[in-house]
C-alpha positions in Angstrom: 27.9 -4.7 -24.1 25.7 -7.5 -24.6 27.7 -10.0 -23.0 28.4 -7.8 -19.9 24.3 -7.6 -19.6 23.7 -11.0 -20.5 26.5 -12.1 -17.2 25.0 -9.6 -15.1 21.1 -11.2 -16.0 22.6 -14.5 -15.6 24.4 -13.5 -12.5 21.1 -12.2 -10.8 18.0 -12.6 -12.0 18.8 -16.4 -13.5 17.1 -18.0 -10.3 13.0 -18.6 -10.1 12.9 -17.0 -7.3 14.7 -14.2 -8.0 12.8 -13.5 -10.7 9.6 -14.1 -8.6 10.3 -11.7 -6.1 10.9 -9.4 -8.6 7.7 -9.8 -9.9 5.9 -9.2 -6.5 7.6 -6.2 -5.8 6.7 -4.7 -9.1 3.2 -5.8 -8.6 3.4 -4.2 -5.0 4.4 -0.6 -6.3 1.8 -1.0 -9.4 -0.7 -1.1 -7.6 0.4 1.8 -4.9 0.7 3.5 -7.7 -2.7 3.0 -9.7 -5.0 2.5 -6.4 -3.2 4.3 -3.5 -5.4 6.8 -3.3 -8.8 4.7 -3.4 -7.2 2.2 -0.7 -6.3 4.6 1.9 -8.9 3.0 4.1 -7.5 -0.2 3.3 -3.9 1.0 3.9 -4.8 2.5 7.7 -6.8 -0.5 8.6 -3.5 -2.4 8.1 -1.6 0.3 10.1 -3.8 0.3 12.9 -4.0 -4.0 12.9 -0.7 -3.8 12.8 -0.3 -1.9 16.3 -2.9 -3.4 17.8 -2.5 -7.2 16.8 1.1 -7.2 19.5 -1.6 -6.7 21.9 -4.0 -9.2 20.9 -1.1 -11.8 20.6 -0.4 -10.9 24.5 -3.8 -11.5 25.4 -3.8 -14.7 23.5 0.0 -16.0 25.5 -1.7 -15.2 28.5 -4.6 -18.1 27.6 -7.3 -15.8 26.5 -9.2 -17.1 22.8 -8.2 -14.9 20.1 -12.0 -14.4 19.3 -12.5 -12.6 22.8 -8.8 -10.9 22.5 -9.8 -9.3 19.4 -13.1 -8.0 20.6 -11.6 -6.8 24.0 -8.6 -4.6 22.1 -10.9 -3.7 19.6 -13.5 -2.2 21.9 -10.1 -0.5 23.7 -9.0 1.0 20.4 -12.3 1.7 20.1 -12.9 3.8 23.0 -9.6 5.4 22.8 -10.9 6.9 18.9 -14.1 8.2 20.4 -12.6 9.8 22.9 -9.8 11.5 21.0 -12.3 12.7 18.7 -14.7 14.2 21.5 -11.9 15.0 24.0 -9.0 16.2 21.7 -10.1 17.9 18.5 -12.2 20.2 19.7 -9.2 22.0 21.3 -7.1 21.8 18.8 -9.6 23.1 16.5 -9.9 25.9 18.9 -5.9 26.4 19.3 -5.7 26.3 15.2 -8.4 28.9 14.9 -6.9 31.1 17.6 -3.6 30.7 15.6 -5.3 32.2 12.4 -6.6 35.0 14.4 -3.1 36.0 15.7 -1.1 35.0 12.6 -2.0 38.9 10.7 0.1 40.5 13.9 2.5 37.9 13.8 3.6 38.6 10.0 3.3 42.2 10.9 5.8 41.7 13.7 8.1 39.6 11.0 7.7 42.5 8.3 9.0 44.7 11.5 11.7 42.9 12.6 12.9 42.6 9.1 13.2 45.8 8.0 15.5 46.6 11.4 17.7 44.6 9.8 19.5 47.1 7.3 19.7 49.6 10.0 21.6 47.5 12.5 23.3 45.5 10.1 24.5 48.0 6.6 27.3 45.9 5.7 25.8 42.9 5.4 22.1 43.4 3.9 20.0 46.3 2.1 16.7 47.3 2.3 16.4 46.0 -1.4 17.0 42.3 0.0 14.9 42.9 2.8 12.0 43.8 0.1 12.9 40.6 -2.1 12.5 38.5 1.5 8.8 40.2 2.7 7.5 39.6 -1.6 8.7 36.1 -0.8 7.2 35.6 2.2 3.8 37.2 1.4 4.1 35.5 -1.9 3.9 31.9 0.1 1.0 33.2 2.5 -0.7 34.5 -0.5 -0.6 30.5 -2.0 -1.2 29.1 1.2 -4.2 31.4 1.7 -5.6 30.1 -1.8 -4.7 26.4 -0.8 -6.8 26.7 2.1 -10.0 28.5 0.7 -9.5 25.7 -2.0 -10.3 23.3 0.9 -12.9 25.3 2.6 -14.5 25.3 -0.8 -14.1 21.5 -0.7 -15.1 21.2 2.7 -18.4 19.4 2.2 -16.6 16.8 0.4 -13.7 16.4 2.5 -16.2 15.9 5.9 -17.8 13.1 3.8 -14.6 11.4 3.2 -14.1 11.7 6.6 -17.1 10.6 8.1 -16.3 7.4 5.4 -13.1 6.5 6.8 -14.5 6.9 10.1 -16.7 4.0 9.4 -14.8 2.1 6.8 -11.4 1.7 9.5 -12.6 0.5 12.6 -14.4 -2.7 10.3 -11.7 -2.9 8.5 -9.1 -2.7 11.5 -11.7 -5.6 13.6 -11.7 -8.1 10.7 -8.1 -7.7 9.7 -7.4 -8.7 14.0 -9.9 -11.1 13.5 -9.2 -12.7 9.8 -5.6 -12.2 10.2 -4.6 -16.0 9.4 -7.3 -16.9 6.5 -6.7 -13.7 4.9 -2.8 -14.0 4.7 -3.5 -17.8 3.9 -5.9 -16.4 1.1 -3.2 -14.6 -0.3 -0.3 -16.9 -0.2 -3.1 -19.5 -1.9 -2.2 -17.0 -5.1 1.2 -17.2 -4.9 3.6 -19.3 -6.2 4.6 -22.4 -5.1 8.4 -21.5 -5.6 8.7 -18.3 -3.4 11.0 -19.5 -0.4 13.0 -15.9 -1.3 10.0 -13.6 -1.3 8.7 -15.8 2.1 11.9 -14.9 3.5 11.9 -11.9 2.5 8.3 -11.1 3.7 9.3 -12.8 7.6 12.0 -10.2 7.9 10.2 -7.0 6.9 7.1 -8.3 8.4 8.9 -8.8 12.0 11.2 -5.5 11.8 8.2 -2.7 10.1 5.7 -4.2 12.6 8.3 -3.6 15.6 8.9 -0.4 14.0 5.7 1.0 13.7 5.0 -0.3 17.9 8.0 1.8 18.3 7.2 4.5 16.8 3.8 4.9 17.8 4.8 4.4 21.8 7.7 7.4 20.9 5.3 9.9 19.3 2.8 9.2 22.4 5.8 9.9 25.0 7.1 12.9 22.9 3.5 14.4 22.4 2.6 14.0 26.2 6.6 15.1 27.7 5.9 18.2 24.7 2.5 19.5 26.3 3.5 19.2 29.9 6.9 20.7 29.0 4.9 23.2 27.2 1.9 24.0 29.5 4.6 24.2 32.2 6.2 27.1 30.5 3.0 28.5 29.4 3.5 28.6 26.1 0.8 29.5 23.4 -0.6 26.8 21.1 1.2 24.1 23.6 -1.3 21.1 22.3 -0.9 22.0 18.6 2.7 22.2 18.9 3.2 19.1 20.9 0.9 17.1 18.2 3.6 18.2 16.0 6.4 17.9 17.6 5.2 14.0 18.0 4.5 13.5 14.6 7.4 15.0 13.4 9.4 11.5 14.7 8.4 9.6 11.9 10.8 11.9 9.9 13.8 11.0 11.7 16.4 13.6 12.0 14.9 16.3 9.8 11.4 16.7 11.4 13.3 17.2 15.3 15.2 20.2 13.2 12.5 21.3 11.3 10.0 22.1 14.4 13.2 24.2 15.7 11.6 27.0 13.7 7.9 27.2 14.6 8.8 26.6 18.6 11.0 29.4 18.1 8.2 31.4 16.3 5.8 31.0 18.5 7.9 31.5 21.4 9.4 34.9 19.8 6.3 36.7 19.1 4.9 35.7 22.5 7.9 36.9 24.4 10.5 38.4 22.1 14.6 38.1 22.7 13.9 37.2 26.7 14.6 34.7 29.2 11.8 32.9 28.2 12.1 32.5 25.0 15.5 31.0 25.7 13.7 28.1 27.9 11.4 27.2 25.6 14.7 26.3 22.9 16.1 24.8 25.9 13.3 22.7 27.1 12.6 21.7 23.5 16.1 20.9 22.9 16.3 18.5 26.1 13.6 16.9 24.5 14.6 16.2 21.5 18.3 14.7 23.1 16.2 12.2 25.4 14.0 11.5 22.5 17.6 10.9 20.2 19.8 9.4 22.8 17.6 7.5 25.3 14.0 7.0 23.7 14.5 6.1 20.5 16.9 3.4 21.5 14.9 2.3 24.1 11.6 1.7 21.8 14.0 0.9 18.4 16.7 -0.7 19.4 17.6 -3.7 16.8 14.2 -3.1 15.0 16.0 -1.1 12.0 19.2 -1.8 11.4 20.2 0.7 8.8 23.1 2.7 9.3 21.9 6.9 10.3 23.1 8.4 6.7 21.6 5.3 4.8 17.9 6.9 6.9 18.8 10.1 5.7 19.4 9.0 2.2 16.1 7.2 1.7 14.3 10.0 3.6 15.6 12.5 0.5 14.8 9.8 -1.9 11.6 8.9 -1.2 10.5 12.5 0.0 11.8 13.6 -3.6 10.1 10.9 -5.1 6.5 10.8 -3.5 6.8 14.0 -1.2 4.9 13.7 2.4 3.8 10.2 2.1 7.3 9.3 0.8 8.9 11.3 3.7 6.7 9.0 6.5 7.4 5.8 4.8 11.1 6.3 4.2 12.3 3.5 6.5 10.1 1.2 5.9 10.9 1.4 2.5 14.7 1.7 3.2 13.8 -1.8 5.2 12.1 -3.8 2.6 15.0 -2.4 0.1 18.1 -3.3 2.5 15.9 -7.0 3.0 15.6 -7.9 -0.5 20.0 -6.9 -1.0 20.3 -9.1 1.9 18.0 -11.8 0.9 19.3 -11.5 -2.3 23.2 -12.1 -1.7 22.5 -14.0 0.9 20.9 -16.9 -1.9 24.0 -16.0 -4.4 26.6 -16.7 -1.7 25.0 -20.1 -0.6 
């Protein structure tokens, strides 16, 4: 048994570099782990350079000094974050509030509709499952009714943080754009000197996460927008609130497009019932959600990831199990720094 782990130390984890990358990524996860929370400003500011730095590097191929490309896509980004705050959240603050005022009648109508089931359908369910169903259900509402006067009890301290990262980003986001090559020339100063594995490593995810997250962020802008008109077209209820959902639910690929099945649905059902209607609205979010799968995503995506659809899935369940919402977001960027390190890796043992 010894010998088998001696080969296999031997076999991979012999080389410097090897071993150096190693190190890094350990390091890397360490500190996610100890000071994720206290660096989400940090984090976001990254995010956010990270979008907006393909536009300053347009700027600069088109002749322009990176000093006055910076300011001039920072005052963009800038404007653009003002006016979503003044323009968009105050109606979806009013849409969420109206969606509290209706939801009592619409787990009334739930309660309803459920217990017509044993009637119309004996053979296959009782009244007594139909009772075990509504305890569940008002079991959940009871929790998520606690959850949320735990946060309006926390409010005051949750505007603060707020109002923080309001103030914290946007520096953060202009300096990264603007510091961009002494800061990552800072950091590889306290590296290494033998790290060609973990540089290669780093070009790789580097190129295909910031290509991703471009991607991604054009997809859940065409989804949003395509949602509402869809949406205000059909005159359906809550049409912003849904289509800010139904655009954020990309970054869960595959699962979140089936998982806002059942909220559209909802919504459309209590607003309608079993009509013609309510059929279009499945339909037109269904179209949707094929251009999105078959025509947009490849558009935006195509050669950024190169992970095969079941190795996404897998990482989504992974990481979801492993670190829940956040884990469920960053799932392929995780399943692409994993599947660069394998290649890296055999990639240096085969040459």
């Amino acid at each position: 048994m010894k010998e088998l782990f001696r080969n296999w130390y031997n076999r991979y984890f012999s080389d410097p570099q090897v071993f150096i990358l190693g190190i890094l990524l350990i390091l890397g996860l360490v500190i996610i782990l100890l000071l994720g929370k206290m660096l989400v400003p940090v984090f976001a500011g990254i995010a956010i350079a990270f979008l907006l730095d393909g536009l300053v590097s347009l700027l600069v191929r088109c002749r322009i000094p990176r000093r006055i490309s910076v300011v001039v896509v920072f005052v963009i980004f800038f404007v653009c974050l003002v006016v979503s705050l003044v323009g968009l959240l105050p109606l979806l603050s009013e849409q969420i509030g109206q969606l509290f005022q209706q939801l009592p009648s619409m787990i009334a109508g739930v309660q309803k509709a459920l217990m017509l089931l044993p009637e119309r359908y004996p053979d296959f369910i009782s009244e007594v499952q139909i009772g075990k169903i509504i305890f569940f259900l008002s079991s959940e509402l009871t929790n998520l009714g606690q959850r949320l006067l735990s946060l309006s009890l926390a409010s005051v301290r949750g505007v603060v943080s707020i109002i923080a990262y309001l103030i914290l980003v946007p520096f953060l986001v202009f300096f990264f754009l603007k510091d961009k090559t002494v800061i990552l020339d800072w950091l590889g100063g306290l590296l290494p000197e033998d790290r060609g594995l973990a540089t290669e490593v780093w070009h790789e995810v580097n190129q295909q996460i910031t290509n991703y997250i471009r991607g991604k962020m054009w997809e859940i802008i065409i989804v949003c927008v395509a949602t509402y008109v869809t949406f205000l077209a059909l005159k359906i209820e809550f049409a912003m609130l849904l289509a800010l959902f139904v655009g954020l639910s990309v970054l869960i690929p595959y699962i979140g497009a089936a998982v806002m099945y059942l909220p559209v649905a909802l919504i459309a059902y209590f607003q309608w019932g079993l009509s013609a209607e309510f059929l279009y609205a499945l339909i037109a979010y269904s179209i949707i959600q094929l251009l999105d799968g078959n025509l947009l995503a490849p558009l935006l995506l195509s050669g950024v990831v190169n992970l095969h659809p079941v190795a996404i899935i897998a990482a989504v369940l992974i990481f979801g199990g492993l670190w829940g919402f956040w884990g469920l977001i960053f799932a392929v960027p995780l399943a692409t720094l994993v599947h660069a390190v394998m290649k890296a890796s055999l990639k240096r043992k085969k040459d």
